[in-house]
N, C-alpha and C positions, 0 to 999 in steps of 0.2 A: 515443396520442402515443408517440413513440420512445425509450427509454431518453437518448438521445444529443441531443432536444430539449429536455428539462425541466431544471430550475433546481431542486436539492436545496438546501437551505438546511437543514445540520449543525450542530445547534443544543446545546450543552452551556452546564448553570446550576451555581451553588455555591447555597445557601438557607441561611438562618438557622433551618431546621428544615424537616419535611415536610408542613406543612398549608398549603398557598397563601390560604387564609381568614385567616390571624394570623401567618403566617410569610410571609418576605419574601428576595426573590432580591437575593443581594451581584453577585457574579459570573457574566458570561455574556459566551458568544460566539458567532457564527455563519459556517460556513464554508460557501461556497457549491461546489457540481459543478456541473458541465455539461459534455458529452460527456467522460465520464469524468476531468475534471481539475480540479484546484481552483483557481478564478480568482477569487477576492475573501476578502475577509474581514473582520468587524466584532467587536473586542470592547469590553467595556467593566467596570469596579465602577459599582455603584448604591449609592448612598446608603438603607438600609433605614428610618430614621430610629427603630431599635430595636438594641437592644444585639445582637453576636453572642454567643451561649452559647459557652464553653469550649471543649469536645470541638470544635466547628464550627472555632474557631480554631485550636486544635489537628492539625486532618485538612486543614485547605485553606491555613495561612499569612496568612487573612485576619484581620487585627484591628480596631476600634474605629479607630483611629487613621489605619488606611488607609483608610477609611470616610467620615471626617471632613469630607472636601471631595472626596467621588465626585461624579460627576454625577446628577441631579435620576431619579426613576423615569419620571417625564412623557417626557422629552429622549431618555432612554436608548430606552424601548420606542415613541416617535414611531419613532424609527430601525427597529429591529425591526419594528413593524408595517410598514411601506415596503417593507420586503425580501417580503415576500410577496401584493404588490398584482397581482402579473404571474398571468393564469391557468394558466401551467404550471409551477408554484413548488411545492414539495411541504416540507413540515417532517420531517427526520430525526433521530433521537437513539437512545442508547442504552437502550433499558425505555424508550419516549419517551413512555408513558402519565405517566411521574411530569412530564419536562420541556413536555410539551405542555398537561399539565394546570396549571401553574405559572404559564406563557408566559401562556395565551391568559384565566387568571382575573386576572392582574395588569393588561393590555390592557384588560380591560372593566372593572376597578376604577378605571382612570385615563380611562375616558370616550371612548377610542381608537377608532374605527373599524375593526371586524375579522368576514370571516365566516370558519367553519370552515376547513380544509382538507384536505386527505389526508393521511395520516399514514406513515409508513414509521418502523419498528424495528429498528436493527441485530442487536439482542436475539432478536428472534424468529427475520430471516433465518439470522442465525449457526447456530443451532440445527439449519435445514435444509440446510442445505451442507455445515458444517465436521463435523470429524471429530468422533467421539461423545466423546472420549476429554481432548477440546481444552475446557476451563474459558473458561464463556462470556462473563466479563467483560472490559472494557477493556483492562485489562494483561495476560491472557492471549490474548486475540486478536490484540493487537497484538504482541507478542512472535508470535505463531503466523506473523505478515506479515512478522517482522523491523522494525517501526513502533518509530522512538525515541519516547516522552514523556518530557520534561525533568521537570516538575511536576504529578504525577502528585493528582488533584482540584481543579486549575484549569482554569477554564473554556475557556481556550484551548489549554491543549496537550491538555486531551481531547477537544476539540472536532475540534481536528485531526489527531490520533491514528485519531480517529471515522469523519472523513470518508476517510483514507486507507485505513483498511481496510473503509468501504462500495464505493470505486471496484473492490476487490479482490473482493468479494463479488458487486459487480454483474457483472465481469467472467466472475465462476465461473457466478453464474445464467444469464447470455446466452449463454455458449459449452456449459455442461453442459445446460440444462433447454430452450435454444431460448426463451428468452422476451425478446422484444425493443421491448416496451410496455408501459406504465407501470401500464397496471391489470390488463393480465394478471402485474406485480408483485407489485398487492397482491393481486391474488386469490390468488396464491402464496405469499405470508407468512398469508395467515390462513386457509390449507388444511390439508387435509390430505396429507403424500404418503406417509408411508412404508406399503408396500403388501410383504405375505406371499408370499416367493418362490417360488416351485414348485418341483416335484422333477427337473425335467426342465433345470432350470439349473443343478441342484447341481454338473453336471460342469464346468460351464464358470468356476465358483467354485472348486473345488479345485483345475481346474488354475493359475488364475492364485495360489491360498496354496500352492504349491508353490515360490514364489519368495519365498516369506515369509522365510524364516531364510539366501536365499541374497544375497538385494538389501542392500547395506551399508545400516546406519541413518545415512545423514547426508544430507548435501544431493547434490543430482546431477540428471539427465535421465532419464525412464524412455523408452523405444524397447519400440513394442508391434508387432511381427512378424507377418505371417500365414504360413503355410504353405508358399507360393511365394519368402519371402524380401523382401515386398514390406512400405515401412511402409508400418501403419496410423493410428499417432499418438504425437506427440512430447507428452509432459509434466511440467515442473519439478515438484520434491518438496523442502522441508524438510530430511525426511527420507524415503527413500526406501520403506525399509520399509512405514514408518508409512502413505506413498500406498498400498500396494497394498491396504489396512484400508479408508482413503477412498473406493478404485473401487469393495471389495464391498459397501460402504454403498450408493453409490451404486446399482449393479446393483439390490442388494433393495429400492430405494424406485423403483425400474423407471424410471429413467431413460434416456430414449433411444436419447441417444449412448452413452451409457456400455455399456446392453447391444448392442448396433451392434457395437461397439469389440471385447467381451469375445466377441460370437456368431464374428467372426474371427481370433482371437487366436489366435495358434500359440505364440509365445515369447518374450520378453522379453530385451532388450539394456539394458545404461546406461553411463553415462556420470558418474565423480564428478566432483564440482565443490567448489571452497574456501571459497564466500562465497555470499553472496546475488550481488550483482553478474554472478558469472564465472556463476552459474544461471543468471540472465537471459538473459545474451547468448549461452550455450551453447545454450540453449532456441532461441532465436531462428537462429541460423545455421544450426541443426540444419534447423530447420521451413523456410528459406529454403532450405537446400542440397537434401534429401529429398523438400519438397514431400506433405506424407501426408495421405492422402483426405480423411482425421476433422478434422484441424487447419481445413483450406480448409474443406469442405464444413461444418464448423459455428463456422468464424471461431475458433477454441477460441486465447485468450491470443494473440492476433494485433493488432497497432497497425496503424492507417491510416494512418500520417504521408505515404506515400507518394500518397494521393488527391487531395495538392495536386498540381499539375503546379512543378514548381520550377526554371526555368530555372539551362545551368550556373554564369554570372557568380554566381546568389546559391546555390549549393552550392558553391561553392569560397570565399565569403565567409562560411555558416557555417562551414565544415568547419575553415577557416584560425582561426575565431574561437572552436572547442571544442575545445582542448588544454589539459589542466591535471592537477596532483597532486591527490588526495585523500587525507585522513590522517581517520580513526574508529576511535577505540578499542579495542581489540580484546573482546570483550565475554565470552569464555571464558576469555584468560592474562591476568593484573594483567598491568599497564607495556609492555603490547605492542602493537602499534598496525599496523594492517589499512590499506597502502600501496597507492592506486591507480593506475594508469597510462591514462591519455586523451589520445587521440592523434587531433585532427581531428574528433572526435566518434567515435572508436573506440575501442572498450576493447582494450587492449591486453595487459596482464598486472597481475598483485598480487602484492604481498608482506607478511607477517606478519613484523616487529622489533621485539623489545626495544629500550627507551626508552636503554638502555647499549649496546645488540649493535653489532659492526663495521657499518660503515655503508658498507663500499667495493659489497656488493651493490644496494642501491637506488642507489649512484653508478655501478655500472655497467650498472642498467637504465637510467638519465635517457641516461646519451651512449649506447647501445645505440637508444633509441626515439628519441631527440628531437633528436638530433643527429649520425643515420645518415642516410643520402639514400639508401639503398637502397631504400626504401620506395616501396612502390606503393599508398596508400591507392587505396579505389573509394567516392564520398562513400553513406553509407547512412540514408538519411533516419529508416529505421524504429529502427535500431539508437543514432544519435543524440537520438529522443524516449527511448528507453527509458533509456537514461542519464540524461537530465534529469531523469522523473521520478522515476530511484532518487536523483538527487540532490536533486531540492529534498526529497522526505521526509526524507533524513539531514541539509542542510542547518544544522540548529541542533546538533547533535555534532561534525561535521566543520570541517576545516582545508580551505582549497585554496590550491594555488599556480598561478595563471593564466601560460598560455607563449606567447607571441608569438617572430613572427621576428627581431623584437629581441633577446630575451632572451640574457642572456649565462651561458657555460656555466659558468662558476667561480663567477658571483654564484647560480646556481640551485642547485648545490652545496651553498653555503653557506648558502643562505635554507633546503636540505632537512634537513639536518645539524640546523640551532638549532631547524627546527621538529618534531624529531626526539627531541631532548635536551629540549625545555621543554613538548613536551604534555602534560603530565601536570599538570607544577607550574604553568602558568599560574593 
């Protein structure tokens, strides 16, 4: 079964302790994927009909009180069970040994109709992808994705913190490892890979940590060069640095592409970038403009949006219908706030201001983009998914201001201005 068929269902619990025999789930939720995007979501509180211990209250916000008149365990895991009645539905979690073992002893204590199913750990995959370096729990991985969680040990924004950074990992697995079915998945979470590199590769390793102390540590594009001047493969970095540590990981657990990539590798170019966002879409125009063997030939960080066939009546009615401001916080300077610019479903430019700073530069980006007619958009299907779903993941931190051809230019002004001056203190 194809990664891009199956129905993950991201499943995170709160517990009134760790023994599913006497201990009993408060809070839970489940976030479903399928082909790589989150399309549903269930959460709920359970009535445990036992006291929460302290620390529990304490760590999760859940009290006694909020408890009082949750919904029945019957009602709640009827639902849950349902969700995975479908045979290509698979249960995902974090350490999903503690949640799956929780789930499915509560299910059969309430009499529910349930057989096993397959299991997937984001826990374990993390481990074989991400960098060595990178602390494998929730809030460090999800920080490693750039993933907001609001409420950090409730059920649903880890739920969906969870599921946001397994689409990222499936992503790394399918384009790094070539694996594009479900159980040659799990045969790759409960294998083994990393494998002792030989001497006869040590070259092709030094030359590429020779760019170690030269590639700036921030976010940006790595461009991997061969010989003739020709790329070989475009890819976003965090930090840049930090990637070239990730590739030789990779190489030494003899990864495919990755030694493919390093056996032609002549020299390294990049490209820095200010945000996650302006990464994204750098990556993407790059690999759209250049065209580089490794990216095509193994899909690597590449969206389909374009598979639909789209006639133009409805690209120029989305394109018309994705223009808007985005305001998130700036998450390095207090009081400063990371300004986006979308334009038809294009990104366009950013800006980082103080919550006080003069404000005539973000006014003279709005009439610059939004109210120049210079402009030649070209509508780009791929580049307008990638935007969506860097915005519904920040969606719960951010501001937007929606722009239609209505809009008028002094009221938009002034809607930027106030929402400028009051993000902070709302």
């Amino acid at each position: 079964m194809q990664l891009s068929e199956a129905n993950f269902i991201v499943i995170d619990i709160e517990t009134t302790g760790s023994k599913p025999e006497i201990d009993r789930i408060i809070d839970i939720a489940c976030v479903t994927v399928n082909n790589f995007e989150i399309t549903d979501t269930y959460s709920s509180f359970v009535n445990p009909h036992q006291s929460v211990p302290w620390f529990i209250q304490k760590l999760t916000g859940i009290n006694n009180k909020l408890l009082k008149n949750a919904p029945e365990p019957i009602r709640v895991f009827k639902n849950i069970a349902d969700l995975f009645q479908s045979h290509n539905t698979f249960f995902v979690a974090h350490a999903a040994s503690f949640d799956y073992g929780f789930v499915k002893h509560t299910i059969k204590r309430l009499n529910i109709p349930f057989q096993d199913i397959p299991v997937l750990c984001t826990l374990k995959l993390a481990k074989k992808v991400l960098p060595s370096n990178i602390n494998k729990n929730v809030s460090a991985i999800a920080e490693y994705f750039n993933i907001p969680i609001i409420n950090r040990h409730r059920a649903f924004d880890d739920a969906f913190a969870t599921a946001n950074f397994f689409i990222e990992i499936l992503h790394i697995i399918r384009n790094r490892y070539g694996i594009n079915d479900v159980y040659e998945l799990l045969e790759f979470q409960n294998s083994s890979t990393t494998k002792t590199i030989s001497k006869k590769n040590q070259k092709l390793i030094d030359k590429l940590m020779q760019y170690k102390n030269v590639v700036p540590n921030q976010s940006g594009v790595i461009i991997f060069i061969n010989s003739q001047g020709n790329v070989l493969h475009i890819s976003k970095a965090n930090s840049m640095s930090e990637h070239i540590d990730y590739f030789v990981e990779q190489f030494k657990k003899s990864v495919k592409n990755v030694k493919e990539i390093l056996k032609f590798f002549h020299r390294l170019d990049w490209i820095e970038t200010t945000n996650e966002l302006d990464t994204i879409i750098t990556e993407h125009r790059k690999i759209k403009q250049l065209k580089p063997y490794f990216n095509f030939m193994y899909n690597m960080d590449l969206v389909n949006a374009n598979d639909i066939t789209i006639n133009d009546n409805t690209q120029k009615l989305l394109a018309s219908n994705f223009s808007m401001i985005v305001f998130i916080k700036n998450s390095e300077r207090e009081k400063n706030i990371d300004i986006y610019f979308i334009k038809q479903g294009l990104y366009k430019k950013s800006l980082t201001i103080g919550v006080k700073a003069n404000t005539q530069p973000v006014i003279d980006s709005i009439d610059d983009i939004y109210f120049s007619y210079n402009d030649n958009n070209e509508f780009d299907a791929d580049e307008m998914k990638l935007i969506s779903n860097w915005f519904s993941k920040n969606e719960a931190i951010a501001k937007e201001i929606k722009i239609t051809n209505d809009t008028n230019k002094d009221e938009l002004h002034k809607n930027v201005i106030d929402t400028i001056r009051n993000f902070y203190y709302e």
